[in-house]
C-alpha positions as CSV (number, residue, x, y, z in Angstrom):
1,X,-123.8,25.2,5.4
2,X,-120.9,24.4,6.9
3,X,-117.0,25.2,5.3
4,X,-116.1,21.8,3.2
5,X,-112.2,22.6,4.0
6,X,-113.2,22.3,7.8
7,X,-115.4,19.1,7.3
8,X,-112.5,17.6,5.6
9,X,-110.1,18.7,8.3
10,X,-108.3,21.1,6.4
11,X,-107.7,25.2,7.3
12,X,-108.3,27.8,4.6
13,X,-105.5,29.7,5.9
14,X,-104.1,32.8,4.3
15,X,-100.7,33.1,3.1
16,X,-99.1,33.7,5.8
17,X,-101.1,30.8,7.9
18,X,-99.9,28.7,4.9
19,X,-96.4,29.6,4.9
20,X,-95.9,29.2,8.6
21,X,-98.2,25.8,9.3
22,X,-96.4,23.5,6.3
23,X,-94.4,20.9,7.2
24,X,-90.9,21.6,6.2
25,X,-87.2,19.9,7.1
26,X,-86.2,21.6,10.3
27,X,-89.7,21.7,11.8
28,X,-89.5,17.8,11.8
29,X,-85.9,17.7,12.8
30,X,-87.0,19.7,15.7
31,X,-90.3,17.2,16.7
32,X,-87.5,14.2,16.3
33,X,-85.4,16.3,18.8
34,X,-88.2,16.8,21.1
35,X,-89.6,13.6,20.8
36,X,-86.2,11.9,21.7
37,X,-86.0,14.2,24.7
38,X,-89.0,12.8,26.1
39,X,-88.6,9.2,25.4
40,X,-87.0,8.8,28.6
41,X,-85.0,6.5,26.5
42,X,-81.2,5.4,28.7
43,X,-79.6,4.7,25.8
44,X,-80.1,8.2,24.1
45,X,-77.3,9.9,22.8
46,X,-78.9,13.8,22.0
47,X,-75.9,15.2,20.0
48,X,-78.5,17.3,18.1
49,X,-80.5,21.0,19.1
50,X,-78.7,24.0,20.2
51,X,-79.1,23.6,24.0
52,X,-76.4,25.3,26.2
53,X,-74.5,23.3,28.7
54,X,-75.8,22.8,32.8
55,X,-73.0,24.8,34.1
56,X,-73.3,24.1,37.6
57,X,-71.5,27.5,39.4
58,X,-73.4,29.3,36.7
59,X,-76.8,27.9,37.6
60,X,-76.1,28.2,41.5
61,X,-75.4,32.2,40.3
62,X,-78.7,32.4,38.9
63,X,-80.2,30.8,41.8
64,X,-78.8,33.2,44.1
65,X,-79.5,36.1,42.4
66,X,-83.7,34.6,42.4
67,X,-83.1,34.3,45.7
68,X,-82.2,37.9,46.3
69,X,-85.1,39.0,43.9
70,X,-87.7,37.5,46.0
71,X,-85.6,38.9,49.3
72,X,-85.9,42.2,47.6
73,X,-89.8,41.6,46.9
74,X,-88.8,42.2,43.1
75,X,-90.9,39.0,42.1
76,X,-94.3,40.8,42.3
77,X,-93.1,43.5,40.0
78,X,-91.0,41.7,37.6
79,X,-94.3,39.1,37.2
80,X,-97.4,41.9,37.4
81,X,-95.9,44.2,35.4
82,X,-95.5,45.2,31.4
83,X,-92.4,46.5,30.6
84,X,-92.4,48.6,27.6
85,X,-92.4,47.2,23.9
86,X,-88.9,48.3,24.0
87,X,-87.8,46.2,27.0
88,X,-86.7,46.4,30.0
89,X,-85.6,49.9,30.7
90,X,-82.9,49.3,34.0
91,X,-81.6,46.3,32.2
92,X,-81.2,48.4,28.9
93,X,-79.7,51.4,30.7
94,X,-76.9,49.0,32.8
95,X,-76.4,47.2,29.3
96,X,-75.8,50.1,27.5
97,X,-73.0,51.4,30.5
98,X,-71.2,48.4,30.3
99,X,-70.9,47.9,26.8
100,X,-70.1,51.8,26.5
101,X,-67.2,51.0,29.3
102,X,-66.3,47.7,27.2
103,X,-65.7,48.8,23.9
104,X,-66.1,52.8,24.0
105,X,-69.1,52.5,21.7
106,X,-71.3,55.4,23.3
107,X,-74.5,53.7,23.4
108,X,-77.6,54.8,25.7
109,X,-80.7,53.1,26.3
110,X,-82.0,54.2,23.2
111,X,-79.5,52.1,21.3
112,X,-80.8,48.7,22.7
113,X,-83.9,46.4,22.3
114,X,-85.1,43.0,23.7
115,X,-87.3,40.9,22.0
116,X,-88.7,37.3,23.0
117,X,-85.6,35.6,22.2
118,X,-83.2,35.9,19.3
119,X,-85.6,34.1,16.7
120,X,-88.1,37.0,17.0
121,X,-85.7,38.9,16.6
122,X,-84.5,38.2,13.6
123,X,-88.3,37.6,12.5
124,X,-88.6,41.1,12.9
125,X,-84.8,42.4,11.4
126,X,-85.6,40.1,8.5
127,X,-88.8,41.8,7.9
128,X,-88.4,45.3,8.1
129,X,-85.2,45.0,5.6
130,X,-86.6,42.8,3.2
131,X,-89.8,40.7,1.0
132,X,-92.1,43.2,-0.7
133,X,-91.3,46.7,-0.5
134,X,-93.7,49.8,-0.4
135,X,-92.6,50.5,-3.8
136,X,-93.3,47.0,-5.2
137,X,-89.9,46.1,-5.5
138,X,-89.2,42.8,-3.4
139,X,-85.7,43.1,-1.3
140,X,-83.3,39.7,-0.2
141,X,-81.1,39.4,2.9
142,X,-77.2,38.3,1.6
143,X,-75.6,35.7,3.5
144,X,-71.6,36.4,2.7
145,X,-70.9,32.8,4.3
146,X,-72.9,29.6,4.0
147,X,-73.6,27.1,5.5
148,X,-75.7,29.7,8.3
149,X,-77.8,29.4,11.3
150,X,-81.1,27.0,10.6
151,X,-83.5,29.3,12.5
152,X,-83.4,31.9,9.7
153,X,-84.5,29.5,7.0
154,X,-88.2,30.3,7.3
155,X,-88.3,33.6,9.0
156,X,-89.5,35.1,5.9
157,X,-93.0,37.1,5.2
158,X,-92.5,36.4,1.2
159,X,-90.9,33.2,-0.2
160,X,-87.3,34.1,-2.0
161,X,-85.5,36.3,1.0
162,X,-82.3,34.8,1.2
163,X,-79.3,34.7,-1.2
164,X,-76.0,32.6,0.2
165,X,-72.5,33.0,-1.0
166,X,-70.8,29.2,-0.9
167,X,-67.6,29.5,1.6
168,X,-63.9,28.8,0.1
169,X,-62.6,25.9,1.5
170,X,-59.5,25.9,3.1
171,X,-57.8,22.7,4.3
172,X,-55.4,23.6,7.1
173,X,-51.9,22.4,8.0
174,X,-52.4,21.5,11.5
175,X,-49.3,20.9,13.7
176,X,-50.2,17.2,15.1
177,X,-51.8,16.1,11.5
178,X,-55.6,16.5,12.9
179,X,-57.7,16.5,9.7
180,X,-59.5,20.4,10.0
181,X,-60.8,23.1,7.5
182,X,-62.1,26.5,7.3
183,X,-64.5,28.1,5.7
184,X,-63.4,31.7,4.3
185,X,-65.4,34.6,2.7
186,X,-65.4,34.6,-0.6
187,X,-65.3,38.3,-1.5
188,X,-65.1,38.3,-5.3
189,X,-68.4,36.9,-5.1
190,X,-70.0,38.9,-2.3
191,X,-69.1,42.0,-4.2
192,X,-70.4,40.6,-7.4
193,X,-73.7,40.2,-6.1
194,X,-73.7,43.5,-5.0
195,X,-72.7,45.1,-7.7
196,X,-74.9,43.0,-10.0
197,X,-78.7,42.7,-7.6
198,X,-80.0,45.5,-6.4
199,X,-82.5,43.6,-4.3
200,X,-79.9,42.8,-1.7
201,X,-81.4,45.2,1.1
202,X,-78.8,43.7,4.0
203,X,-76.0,41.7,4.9
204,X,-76.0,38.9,8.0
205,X,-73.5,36.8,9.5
206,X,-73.5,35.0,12.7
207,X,-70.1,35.4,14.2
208,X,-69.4,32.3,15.9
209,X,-71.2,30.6,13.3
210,X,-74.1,28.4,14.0
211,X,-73.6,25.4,12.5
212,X,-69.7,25.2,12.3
213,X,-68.3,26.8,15.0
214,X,-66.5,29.6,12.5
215,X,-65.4,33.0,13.9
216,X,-64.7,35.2,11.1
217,X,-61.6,37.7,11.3
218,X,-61.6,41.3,12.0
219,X,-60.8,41.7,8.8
220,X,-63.5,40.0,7.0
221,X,-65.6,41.9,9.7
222,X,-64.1,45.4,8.7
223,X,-64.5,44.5,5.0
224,X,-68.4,43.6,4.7
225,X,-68.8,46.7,7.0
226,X,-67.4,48.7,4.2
227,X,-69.2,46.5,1.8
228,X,-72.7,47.7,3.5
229,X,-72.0,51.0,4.0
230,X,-70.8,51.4,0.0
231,X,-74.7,50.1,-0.3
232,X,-76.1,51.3,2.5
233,X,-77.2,48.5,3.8
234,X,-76.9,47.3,7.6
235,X,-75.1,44.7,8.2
236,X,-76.4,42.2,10.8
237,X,-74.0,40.4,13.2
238,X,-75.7,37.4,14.6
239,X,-73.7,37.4,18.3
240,X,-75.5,34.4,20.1
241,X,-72.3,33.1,21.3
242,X,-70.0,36.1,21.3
243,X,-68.3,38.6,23.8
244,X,-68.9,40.1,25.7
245,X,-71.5,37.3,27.2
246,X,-71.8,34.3,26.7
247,X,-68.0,34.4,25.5
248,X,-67.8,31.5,23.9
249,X,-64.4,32.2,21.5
250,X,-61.5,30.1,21.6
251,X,-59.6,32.4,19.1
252,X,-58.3,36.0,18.7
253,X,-61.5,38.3,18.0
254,X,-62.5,42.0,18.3
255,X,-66.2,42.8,19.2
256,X,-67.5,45.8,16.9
257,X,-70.4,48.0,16.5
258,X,-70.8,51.2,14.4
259,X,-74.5,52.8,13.7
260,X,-74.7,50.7,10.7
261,X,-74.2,47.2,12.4
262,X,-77.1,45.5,14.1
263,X,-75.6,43.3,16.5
264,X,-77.7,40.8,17.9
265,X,-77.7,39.2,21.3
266,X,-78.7,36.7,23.8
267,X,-79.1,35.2,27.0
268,X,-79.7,31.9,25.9
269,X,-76.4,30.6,26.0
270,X,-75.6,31.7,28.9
271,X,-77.8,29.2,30.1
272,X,-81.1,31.0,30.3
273,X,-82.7,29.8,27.1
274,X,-85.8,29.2,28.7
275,X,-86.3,33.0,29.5
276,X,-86.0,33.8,25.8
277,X,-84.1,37.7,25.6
278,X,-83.1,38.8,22.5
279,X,-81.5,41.5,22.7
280,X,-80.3,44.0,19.5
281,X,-78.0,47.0,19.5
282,X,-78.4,49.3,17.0
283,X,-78.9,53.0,15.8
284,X,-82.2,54.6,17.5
285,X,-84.0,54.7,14.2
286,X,-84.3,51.0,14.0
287,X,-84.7,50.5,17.9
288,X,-87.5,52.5,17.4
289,X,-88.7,50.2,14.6
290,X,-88.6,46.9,16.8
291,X,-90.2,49.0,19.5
292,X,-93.3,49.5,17.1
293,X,-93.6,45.9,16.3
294,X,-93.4,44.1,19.5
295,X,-96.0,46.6,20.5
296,X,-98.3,45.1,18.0
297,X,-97.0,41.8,18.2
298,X,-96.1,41.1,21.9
299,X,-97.2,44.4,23.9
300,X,-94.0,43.7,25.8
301,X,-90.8,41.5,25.9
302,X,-90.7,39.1,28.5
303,X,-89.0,40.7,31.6
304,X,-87.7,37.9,33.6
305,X,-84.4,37.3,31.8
306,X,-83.4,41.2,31.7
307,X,-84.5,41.5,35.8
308,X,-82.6,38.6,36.6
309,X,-79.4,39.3,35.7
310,X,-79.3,43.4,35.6
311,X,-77.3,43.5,39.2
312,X,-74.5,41.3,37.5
313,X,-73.7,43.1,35.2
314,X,-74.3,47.0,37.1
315,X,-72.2,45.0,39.7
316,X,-70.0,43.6,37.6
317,X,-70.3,40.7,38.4
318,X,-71.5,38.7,34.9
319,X,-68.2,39.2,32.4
320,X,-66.2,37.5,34.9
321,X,-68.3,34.6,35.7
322,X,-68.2,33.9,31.7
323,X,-64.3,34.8,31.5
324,X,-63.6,32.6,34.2
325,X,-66.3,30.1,34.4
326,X,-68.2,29.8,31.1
327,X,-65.5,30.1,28.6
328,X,-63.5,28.0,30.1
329,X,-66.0,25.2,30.5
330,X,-66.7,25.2,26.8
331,X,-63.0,25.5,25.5
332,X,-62.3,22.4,27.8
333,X,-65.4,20.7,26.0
334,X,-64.0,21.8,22.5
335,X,-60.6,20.3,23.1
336,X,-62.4,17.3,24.5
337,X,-64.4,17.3,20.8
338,X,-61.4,18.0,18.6
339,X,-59.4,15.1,20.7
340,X,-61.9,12.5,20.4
341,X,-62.0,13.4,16.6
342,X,-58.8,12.9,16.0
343,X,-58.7,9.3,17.8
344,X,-62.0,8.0,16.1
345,X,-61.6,9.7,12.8
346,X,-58.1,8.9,12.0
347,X,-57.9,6.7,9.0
348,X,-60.9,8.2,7.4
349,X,-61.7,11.3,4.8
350,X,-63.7,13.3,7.4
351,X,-62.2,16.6,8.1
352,X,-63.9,18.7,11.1
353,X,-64.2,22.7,10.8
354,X,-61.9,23.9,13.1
355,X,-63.7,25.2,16.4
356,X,-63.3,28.8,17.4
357,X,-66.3,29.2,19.4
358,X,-70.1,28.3,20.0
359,X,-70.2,24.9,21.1
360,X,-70.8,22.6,17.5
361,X,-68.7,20.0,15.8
362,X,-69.2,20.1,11.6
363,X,-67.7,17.3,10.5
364,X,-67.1,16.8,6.9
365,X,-67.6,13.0,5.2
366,X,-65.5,14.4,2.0
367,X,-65.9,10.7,0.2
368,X,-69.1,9.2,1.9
369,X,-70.9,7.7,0.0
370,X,-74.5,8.1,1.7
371,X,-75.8,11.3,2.4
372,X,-75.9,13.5,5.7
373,X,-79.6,13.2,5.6
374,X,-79.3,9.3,5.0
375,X,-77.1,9.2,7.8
376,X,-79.5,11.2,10.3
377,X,-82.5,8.5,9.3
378,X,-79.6,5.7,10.1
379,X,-78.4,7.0,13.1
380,X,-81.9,7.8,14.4
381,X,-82.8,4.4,14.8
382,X,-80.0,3.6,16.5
383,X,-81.3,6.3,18.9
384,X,-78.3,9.0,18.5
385,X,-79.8,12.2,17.5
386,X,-77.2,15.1,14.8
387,X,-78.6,17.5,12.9
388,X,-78.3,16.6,8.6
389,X,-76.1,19.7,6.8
390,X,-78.0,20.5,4.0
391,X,-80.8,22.4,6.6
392,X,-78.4,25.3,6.9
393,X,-77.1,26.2,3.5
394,X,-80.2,28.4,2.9
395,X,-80.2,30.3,0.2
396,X,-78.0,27.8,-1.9
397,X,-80.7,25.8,-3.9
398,X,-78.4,24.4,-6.7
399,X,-77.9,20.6,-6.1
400,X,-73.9,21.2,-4.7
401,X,-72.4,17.6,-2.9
402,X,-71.2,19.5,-0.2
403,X,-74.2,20.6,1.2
404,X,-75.1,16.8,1.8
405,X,-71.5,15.8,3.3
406,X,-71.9,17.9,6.5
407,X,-73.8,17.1,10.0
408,X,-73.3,19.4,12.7
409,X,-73.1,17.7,16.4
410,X,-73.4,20.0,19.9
411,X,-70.1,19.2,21.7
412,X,-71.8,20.7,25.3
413,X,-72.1,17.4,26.6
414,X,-70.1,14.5,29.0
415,X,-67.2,13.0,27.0
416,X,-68.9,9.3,27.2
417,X,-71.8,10.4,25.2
418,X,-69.8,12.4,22.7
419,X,-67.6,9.6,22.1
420,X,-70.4,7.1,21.7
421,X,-71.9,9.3,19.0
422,X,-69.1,9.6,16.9
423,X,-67.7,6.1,16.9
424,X,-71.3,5.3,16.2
425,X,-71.5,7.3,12.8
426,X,-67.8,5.8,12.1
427,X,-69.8,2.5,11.6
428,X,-72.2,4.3,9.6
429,X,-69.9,5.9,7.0
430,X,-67.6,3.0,6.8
């Protein structure tokens, strides 16, 4: 007799084919994105997703370095070949040299891992550290700063693996009167949830910060690494848009890494975010643990990404085309962003997070009077396309006003586009 769940059109799916196939917020945001993209719609204005920026000397880079793979007759090998579950083991070794020569951190092969992409990354990092322990005992992952990255709001085995810590606010003083704030780490209540939950089996930050465009200091750095080694916990720095590649800092930051910091990596914003590498740096122990699991998971990271840009960075070749190419690009798009801000925004409460890196504008409707998902269903149908605040404050689940006052917009577009967003959602919020 055949299943009445099937008949009906529904799955008996287990937990984890339950947890992972329900509709939730972002999944939709992300069909609304796609959808949009594929509209072929003129008037579209795609302010919204995390896409990097067509760079065009960077993509002519990439180009020619395909072009000297397949001179090389490295194509055959790179596509009809598994690497190891650990990854790529030239482009591991050269990483490992240049960072070592970079920062004096005495890494080796041993110390890095790829993965497909950053997300299964963190699928994995999230995983291991936390959800239901061997003991019984079910573990959480601390966010020291909210609002955080999106993609690590359902990344969880177990329901109930995040904990966020809500920012301080600071207004700044800025010298031409531009409305702009930061968020700060509040300590005091960072160490008070240590102190007081002894489920809290790791710390993660993303440093810059996906949605806002944050770059903690060294010094809030250097104190939740003390913090997690007092616990011994790892801490995990989220470096998608960090040094030494892509480079995407407009302010004064120091790149660090000690055995008990997982620093996590990409290639995506360097404009290769089709390849999906992920890469993590971190002590061999847990190297060896991601190894393990993309073995079962994967049997190998995709190889394609590593391959093609291993001779730029053994040549040395890749930290100066984002010193002088990619960085530059961007902070010229952020002062764009921050300009056009100030002009459309000027007689209104909305205060924008200052930018210090990534490529996102969080603006701020202090006083609105609709809400920032209101204002994403609004500005929808007028075929503009942000991405709603309250999706990244995972982890905070009482009912705080900020969280709904927020919308985070990708600056790494043409100015016209930009600027027709934004005076757009001035209508809106009038």
């Amino acid at each position: 007799m055949p299943n009445l769940l099937n008949v009906l059109g529904f799955m008996n799916y287990s937990h984890f084919g339950s947890k992972f196939t329900q509709p939730n917020g972002i999944t939709q945001l992300m069909e609304d994105l796609g959808n949009a993209k594929n509209s072929n719609n003129p008037n579209l204005v795609m302010l919204g997703g995390g896409n990097p920026a067509s760079v065009p000397q960077v993509n002519t880079a990439f180009i020619n370095e395909l072009n000297h793979l397949v001179k090389n007759n490295k194509i055959a090998q790179i596509m009809g070949l598994y690497d190891g579950p650990t990854g790529n083991d030239e482009f591991r070794a050269v990483l490992a040299n240049q960072l070592t020569q970079e920062y004096a951190w005495n890494l080796t092969a041993s110390n890095i891992a790829l993965g497909n992409g950053s997300q299964a990354n963190f699928f994995i990092l999230f995983n291991l550290f936390a959800g239901k322990m061997a003991d019984g005992s079910h573990k959480k992952v601390l966010f020291p700063l909210a609002p955080e990255y999106v993609g690590y709001a359902d990344q969880g085995l177990t329901d109930d693996m995040f904990v966020a810590i809500k920012p301080e606010i600071e207004i700044l003083n800025t010298p031409n009167g531009s409305k702009q704030f930061k968020y700060v780490i509040d300590f005091d209540a960072v160490k008070a949830v240590l102190a007081n939950d002894n489920s809290i089996s790791a710390l993660c930050v993303s440093r810059p910060t996906n949605p806002t465009g944050n770059v903690i200091t060294d010094d809030e750095v250097h104190q939740l690494d003390l913090l997690a080694k007092q616990y011994t916990i790892p801490l995990i720095i989220d470096n998608a848009y960090g040094d030494p590649f892509p480079g995407c800092i407009y302010t004064d930051a120091n790149l660090t890494w000690n055995s008990n910091i997982i620093l996590c990596m990409s290639l995506s914003k360097l404009g290769l975010p089709g390849l999906r590498t992920g890469i993590v740096v971190a002590n061999n122990e847990i190297i060896k643990a991601i190894s393990r699991v993309n073995g079962a998971m994967v049997l190998s990271p995709n190889s394609f990404g590593p391959s093609l840009v291993t001779r730029l960075i053994k040549d040395n070749e890749l930290l100066p085309l984002c010193k002088n190419t990619i960085l530059p690009f961007y902070k010229n798009k952020a002062q764009v962003a921050v300009s056009l801000f100030d002009e459309i925004f000027a007689d209104l409460p909305v205060y924008l997070h200052k930018v210090e890196g990534a490529f996102f504008m969080w603006l701020w409707f202090k006083d609105s009077k609709i809400t920032s998902e209101q204002l994403y269903q609004k500005l929808k149908k007028q075929d503009v396309y942000i991405i709603p605040g309250h999706n990244f404050f995972i982890g905070i689940e009482d009912s705080w006003e900020h969280k709904h006052q927020c919308v985070r917009i990708n600056y790494a577009t043409d100015e016209a586009t930009l600027k027709k967003g934004l005076e757009t959602i001035k209508t809106l919020i009038m």
